[in-house]
C-alpha positions as CSV (number, residue, x, y, z in Angstrom):
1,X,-32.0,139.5,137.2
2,X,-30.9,140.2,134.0
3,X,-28.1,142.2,131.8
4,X,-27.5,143.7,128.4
5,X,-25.0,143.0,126.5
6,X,-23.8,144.2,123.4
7,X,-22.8,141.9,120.5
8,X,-20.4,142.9,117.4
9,X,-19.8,140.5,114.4
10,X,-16.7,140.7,112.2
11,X,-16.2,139.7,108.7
12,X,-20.1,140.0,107.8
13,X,-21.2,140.4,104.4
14,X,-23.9,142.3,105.0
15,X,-26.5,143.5,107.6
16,X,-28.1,141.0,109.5
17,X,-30.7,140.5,112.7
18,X,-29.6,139.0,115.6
19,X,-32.9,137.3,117.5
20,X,-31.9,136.7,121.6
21,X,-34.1,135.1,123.6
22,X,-34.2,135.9,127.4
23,X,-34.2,132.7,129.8
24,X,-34.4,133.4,133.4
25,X,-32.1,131.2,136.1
26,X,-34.7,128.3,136.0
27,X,-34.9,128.8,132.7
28,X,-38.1,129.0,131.9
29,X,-39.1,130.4,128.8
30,X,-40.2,134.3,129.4
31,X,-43.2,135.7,127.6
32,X,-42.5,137.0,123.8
33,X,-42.8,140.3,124.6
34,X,-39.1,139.8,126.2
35,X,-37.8,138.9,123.1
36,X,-34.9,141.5,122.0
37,X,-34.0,142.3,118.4
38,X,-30.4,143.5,117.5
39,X,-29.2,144.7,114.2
40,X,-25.3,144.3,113.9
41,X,-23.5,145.9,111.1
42,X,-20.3,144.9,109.6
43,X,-18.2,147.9,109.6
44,X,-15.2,146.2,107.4
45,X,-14.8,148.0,104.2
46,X,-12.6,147.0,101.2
47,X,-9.2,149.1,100.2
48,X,-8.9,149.9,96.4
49,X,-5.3,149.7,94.5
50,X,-3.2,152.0,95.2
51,X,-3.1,155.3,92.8
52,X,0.4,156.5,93.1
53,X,1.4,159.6,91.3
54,X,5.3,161.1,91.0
55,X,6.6,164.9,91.3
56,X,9.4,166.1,89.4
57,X,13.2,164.7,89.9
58,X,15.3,166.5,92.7
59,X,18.9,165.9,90.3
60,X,21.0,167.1,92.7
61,X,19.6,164.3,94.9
62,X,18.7,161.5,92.4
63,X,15.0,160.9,94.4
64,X,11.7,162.6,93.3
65,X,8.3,163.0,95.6
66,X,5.5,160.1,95.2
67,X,2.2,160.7,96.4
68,X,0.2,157.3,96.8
69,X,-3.9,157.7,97.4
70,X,-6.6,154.8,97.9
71,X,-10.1,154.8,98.7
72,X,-12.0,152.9,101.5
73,X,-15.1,150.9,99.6
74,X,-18.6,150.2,102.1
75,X,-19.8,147.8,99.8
76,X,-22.9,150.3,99.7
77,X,-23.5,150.2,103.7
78,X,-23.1,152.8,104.9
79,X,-20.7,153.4,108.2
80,X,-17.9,150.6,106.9
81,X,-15.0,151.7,107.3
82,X,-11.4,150.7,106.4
83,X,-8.5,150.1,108.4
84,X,-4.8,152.6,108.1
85,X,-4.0,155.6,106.5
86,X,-6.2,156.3,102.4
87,X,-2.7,158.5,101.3
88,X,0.9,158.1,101.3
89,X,3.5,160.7,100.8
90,X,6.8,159.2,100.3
91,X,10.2,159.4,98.2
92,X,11.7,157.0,95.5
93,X,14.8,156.9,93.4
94,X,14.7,158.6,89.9
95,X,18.2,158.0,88.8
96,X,19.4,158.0,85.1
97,X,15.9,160.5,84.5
98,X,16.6,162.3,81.1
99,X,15.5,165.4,82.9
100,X,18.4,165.4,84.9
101,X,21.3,164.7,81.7
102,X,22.8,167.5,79.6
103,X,25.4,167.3,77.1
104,X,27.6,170.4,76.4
105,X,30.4,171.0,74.0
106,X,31.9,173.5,76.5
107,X,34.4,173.1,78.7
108,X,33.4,171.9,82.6
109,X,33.7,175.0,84.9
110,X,32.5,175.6,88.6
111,X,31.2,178.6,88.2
112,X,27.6,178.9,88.9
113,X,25.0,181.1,87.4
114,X,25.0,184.4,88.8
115,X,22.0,187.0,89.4
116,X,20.4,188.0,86.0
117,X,20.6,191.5,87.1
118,X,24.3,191.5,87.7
119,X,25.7,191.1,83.8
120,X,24.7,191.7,80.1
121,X,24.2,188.1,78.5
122,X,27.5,186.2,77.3
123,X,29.1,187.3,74.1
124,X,29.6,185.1,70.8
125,X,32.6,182.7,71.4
126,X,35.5,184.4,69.6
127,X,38.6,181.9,68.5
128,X,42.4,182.1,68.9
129,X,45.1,181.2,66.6
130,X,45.7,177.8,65.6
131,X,48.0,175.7,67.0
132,X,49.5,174.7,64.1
133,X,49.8,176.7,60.6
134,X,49.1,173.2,58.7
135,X,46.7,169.8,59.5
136,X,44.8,169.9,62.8
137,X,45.5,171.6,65.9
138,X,43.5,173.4,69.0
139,X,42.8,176.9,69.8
140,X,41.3,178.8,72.7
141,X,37.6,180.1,72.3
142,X,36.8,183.3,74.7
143,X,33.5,185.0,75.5
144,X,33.0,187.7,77.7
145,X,30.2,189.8,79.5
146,X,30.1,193.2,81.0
147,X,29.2,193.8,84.7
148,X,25.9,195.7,85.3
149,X,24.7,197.6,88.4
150,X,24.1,194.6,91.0
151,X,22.7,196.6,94.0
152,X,23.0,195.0,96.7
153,X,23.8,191.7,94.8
154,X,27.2,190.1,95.2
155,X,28.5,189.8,92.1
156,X,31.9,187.7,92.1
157,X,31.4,185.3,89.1
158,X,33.9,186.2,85.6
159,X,33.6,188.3,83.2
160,X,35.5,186.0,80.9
161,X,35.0,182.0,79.6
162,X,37.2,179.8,77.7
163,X,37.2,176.7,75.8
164,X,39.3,174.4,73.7
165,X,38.0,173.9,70.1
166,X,39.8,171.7,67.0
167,X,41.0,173.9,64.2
168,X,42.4,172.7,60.6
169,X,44.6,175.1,59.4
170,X,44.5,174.2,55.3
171,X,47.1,177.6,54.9
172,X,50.3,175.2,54.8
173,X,53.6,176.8,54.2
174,X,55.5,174.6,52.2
175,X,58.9,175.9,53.8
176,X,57.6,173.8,56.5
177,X,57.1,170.4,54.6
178,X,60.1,170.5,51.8
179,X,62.4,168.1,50.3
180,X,66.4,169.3,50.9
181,X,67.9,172.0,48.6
182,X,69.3,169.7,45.3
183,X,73.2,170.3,44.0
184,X,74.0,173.6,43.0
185,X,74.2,173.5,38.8
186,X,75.3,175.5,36.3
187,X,73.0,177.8,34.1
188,X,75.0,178.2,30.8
189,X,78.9,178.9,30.3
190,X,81.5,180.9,31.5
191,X,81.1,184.7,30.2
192,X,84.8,185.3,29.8
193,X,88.0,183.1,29.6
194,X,89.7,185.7,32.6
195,X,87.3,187.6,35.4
196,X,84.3,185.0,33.8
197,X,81.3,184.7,35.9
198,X,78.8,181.7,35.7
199,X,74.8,181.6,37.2
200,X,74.2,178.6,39.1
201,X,70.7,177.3,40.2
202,X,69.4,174.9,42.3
203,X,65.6,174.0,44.1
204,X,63.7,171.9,46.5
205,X,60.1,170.9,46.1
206,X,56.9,170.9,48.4
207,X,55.6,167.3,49.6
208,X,52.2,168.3,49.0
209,X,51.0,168.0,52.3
210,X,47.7,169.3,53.1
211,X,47.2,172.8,51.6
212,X,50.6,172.8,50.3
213,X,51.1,173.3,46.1
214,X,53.6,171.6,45.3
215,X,54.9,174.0,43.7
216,X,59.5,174.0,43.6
217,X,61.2,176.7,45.3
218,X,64.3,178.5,43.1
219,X,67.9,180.1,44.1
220,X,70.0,181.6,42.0
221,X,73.7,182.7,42.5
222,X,76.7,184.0,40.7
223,X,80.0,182.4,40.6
224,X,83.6,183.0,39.3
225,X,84.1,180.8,36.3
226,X,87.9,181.7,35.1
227,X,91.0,182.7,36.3
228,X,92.1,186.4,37.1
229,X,93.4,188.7,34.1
């Protein structure tokens, strides 16, 4: 009595012919015609490198969608096949990504971007006074929108925006920046020996500060100069 059995070779290079002879018990040779012929086929094929390609950065997140793909080689036999999965959908880090930096002169705010259809687009930024009326100070920038017709929209987010800019104010007063009032002096002589009167002057000069002249700053009074008639 005999049984079939079924043979399966790993790690084969290539097709090959597997001759098995049949022996009885005794074993005794049997006649040729018993002789079986098996083909075994290695069914092992070969992974290439991985191709990995990467969607767009998710900022709010810091990780962006990679999609990895391979492809099973037979090493021109067909039915080799290759062992796990031939793509890989997985995330990675994408921190520091340029996509996801801005730089913006304005100032932070939490507000976040409403529904186009709620307001007209934001106005040109429109300064306040200076700070100061000489040398560098701050003032407030403001822009403003108008509300449109939002339907069924909720439209909550301002009207209004500010931000803090430098200003130089080069329009100096020199009453701000002056040297102290000198002596009073006499301008002349007394107009009478009794009831005379006399002019008397006296200034103070600019420190020629930035924007500021130089330029002195007069008074003039009248004073008695003699005795009563």
């Amino acid at each position: 009595m005999f049984t079939s059995s079924t043979f399966l070779l790993k790690d084969c290079d290539s097709s090959r012919t597997i001759v098995v002879r049949l022996t009885a018990i005794d074993k005794a040779p049997l006649p040729e015609s018993d002789v079986k012929h098996f083909i075994v086929v290695d069914d092992d094929g070969v992974w290439t490198a991985w191709d990995t390609s990467e969607g767009p950065c998710n900022c709010e997140a810091a990780m962006r969608d990679r999609v990895r793909n391979r492809t099973c080689d037979n090493k021109g036999i067909p039915g080799r096949t290759c062992d796990g999965p031939d793509t890989i959908i997985d995330t990675v880090s994408c921190a520091g990504d340029p996509a996801c930096t801005t730089t913006t002169t304005e100032m932070p705010t939490t507000s976040t971007t409403p529904a186009p259809e709620c307001y007209t687009p934001w106005g040109c930024w429109k300064p306040g006074p200076c700070s100061v009326s000489c040398g560098q100070g701050s003032l407030v920038e403001t822009r403003n929108r108008e509300l449109l017709d939002c339907g069924n929209n909720a439209c909550d987010q301002p009207l209004e925006q500010n931000r803090t800019a430098v200003c130089m104010e080069q329009n100096c007063m020199c009453a701000e920046a002056l040297t102290r009032w000198s002596e009073w002096l006499a301008s002349g002589s007394c107009s009478n020996t009794c009831d005379g009167l006399i002019t008397e002057t006296r200034n103070r000069t600019c420190r020629k500060l930035s924007g500021c002249t130089g330029v002195a700053l007069d008074q003039t009074r009248v004073e008695t100069c003699s005795s009563a008639c």
